[in-house]
N, C-alpha and C positions, 0 to 999 in steps of 0.2 A: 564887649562887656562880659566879665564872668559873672556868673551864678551859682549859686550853691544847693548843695543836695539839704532837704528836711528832710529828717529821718524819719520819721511821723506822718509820712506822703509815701507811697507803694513805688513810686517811681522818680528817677533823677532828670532835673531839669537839665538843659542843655548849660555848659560850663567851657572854659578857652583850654587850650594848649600853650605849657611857656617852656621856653627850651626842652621842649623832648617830654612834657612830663605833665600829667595833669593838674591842674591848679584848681583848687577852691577857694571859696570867699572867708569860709570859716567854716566850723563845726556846730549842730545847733543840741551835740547829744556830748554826754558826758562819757567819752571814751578813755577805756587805760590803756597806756604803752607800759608793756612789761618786757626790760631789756630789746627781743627781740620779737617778742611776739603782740599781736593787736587784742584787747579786750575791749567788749562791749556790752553793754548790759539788756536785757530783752526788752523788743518792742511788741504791747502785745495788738500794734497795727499792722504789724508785717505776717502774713503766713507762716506758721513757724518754719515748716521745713526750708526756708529762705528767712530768715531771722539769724544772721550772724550773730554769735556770742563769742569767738575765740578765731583767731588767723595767725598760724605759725610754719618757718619753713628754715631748713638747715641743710649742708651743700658738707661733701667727705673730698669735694676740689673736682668730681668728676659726677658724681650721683646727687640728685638735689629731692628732698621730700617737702612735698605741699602740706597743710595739712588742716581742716576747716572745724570747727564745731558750731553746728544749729541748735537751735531750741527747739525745734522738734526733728523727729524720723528723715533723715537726707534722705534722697532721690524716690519719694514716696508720690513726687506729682512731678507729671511728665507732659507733654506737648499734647491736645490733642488732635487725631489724623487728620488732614485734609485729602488725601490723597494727590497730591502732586507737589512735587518740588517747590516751585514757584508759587507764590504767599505763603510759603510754612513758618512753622514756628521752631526756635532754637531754647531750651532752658539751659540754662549753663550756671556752674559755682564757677567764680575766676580768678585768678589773683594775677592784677596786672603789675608790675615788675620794672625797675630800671637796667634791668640786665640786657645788653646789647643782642640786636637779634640775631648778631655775626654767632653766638652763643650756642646758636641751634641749626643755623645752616641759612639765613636769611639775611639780605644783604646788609652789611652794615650801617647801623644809622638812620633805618629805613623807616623807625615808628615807635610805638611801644609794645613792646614783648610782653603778651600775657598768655599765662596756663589756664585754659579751661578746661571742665569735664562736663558735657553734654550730653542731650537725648534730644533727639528729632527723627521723629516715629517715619516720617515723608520721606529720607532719605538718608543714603548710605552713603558715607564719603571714607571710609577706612576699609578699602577693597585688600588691602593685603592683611586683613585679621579676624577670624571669626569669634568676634565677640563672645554671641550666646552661644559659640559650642553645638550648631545643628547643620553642620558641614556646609552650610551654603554663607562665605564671607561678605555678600551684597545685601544680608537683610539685617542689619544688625543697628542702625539708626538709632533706634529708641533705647537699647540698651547701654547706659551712660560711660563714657570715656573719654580718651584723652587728646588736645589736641595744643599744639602752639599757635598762635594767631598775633599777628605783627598790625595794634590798632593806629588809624589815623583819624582826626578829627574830620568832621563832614555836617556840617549845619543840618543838609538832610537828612538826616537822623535823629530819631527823637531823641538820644538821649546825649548825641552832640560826636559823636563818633562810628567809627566805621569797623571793618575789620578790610585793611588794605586793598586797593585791585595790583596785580603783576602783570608784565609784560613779561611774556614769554621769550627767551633769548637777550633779555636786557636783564634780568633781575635774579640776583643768586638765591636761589630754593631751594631744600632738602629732598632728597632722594626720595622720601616717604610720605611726600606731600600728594595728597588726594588732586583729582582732574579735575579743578576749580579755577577761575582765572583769580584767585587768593592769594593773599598772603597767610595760608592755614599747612599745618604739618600735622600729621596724623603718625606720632611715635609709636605706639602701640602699647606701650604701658597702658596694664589693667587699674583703675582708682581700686580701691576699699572703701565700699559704704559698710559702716556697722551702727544701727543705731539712727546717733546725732550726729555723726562723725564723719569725715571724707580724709581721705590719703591717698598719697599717691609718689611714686618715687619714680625718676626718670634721669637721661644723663642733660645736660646742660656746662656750657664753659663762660667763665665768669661771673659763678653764683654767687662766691660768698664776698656779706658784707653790703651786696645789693639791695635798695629799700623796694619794697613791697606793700599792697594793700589785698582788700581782699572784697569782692560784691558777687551777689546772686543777679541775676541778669534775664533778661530774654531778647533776643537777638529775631531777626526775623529776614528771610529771604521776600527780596522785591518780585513785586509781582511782574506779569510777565509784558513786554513793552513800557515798561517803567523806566523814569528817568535815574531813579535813584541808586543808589551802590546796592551792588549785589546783596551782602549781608549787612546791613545796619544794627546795631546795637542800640535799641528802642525803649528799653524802659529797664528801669533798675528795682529793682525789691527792697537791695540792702547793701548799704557800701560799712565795711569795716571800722574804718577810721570815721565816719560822717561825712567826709569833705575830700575823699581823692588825695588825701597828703600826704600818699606813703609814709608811713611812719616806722613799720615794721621792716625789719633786718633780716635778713638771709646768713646766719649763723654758719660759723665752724662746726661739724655734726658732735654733736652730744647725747644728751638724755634729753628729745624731744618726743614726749607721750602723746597721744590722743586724748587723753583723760585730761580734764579740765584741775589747775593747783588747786 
């Protein structure tokens, strides 16, 4: 059975996969598609800095730009620490994507290809970048960036979805992919928080013309002897479109601002 997300609830109920691509029931918020980009209008029951108002992204054939705006301050709330890996917490802005994950180095056909930019203060999985700039590239978790994550759906998850497991030697990964049995790549493009605002530009092949949506998220590592998939995707804040419909378009690159028309 699918379900649908209420935007007026902090969290996404669990919903089906149909061919490759998320499905919703319907929308229960009054969203605008403009060309290629997703509007929304503010809920003032979401947090704002997870309160999507705006999700747009444009591809020059080889460089592709994300690009988000909240109703309040982006990356102003962060995870907080547990001290261990296992049961942590993941915040993430996402925009999942029908772009094939061949796109980015990951096998083809294998899921849904989504960009997130995260913080999880527990742990460091971008060993080849030092984020914050203090010589030591393993503490850098909580400070938010970038990653590829190739999603598949998983009932055990709250919120109906997973971020893939890999098999080592069976499954085509990207060279920059952190020591995870994931399906997660860690580019190392820096985002742009300013503001309300998130960006980010990285390379990708087969961007443009691809639909796109956009959610604030929290993802969460299983705890330790648990049955469940390593990273689950547990609860959603705020989905773009209302309903997971991809609606928005991965454009030819133009005059795509950060500033809201």
């Amino acid at each position: 059975m699918t379900n649908f997300l209420n935007k007026n609830r902090a969290y996404l109920i669990p919903f089906a996969f149909a061919t490759g691509i998320f499905v919703g029931a319907g929308s229960l918020v009054s969203t605008e598609v403009m060309a290629h980009d997703i509007k929304s209008s503010v809920d003032k029951n979401i947090t704002p800095p997870f309160d999507i108002i705006k999700a747009s992204a444009n591809t020059d054939g080889r460089w592709a730009t994300f690009l988000m705006e909240l109703a309040g301050e982006t990356g102003t709330i962060t995870p907080e620490v547990t001290g261990a890996f296992r049961g942590s917490s993941v915040f993430a802005y996402v925009w999942p994507t029908k772009i094939d994950p061949s796109g980015v180095g990951f096998t083809p056909n294998s899921g849904v290809l989504a960009l997130a930019i995260t913080s999880h203060p527990d742990f460091d999985d971008t060993p080849l970048y030092d984020e914050n700039n203090d010589g030591d590239p393993a503490n850098d978790g909580k400070t938010w960036h970038a990653h590829w994550a190739v999603l598949a759906q998983d009932e055990a998850c709250g919120a109906g979805f997973k971020v893939r497991e890999i098999s080592p030697g069976q499954d085509i990964v990207p060279a920059t992919m952190p020591d995870l049995p994931i399906a997660l790549d860690a580019p190392g493009q820096s985002p742009i928080l300013f503001d309300n605002q998130l960006k980010v530009t990285l390379p990708v092949k087969g961007a443009e013309g691809a639909h796109f949506d956009a959610m604030t998220a929290v993802l969460n590592v299983s705890d330790e002897n648990s049955h469940n998939p390593l990273l689950c995707v547990n609860q959603a804040h705020d989905v773009a479109s209302g309903d997971l419909s991809f609606p928005g378009i991965i454009m030819k690159k133009g005059e795509t601002n950060l500033t809201s028309d």
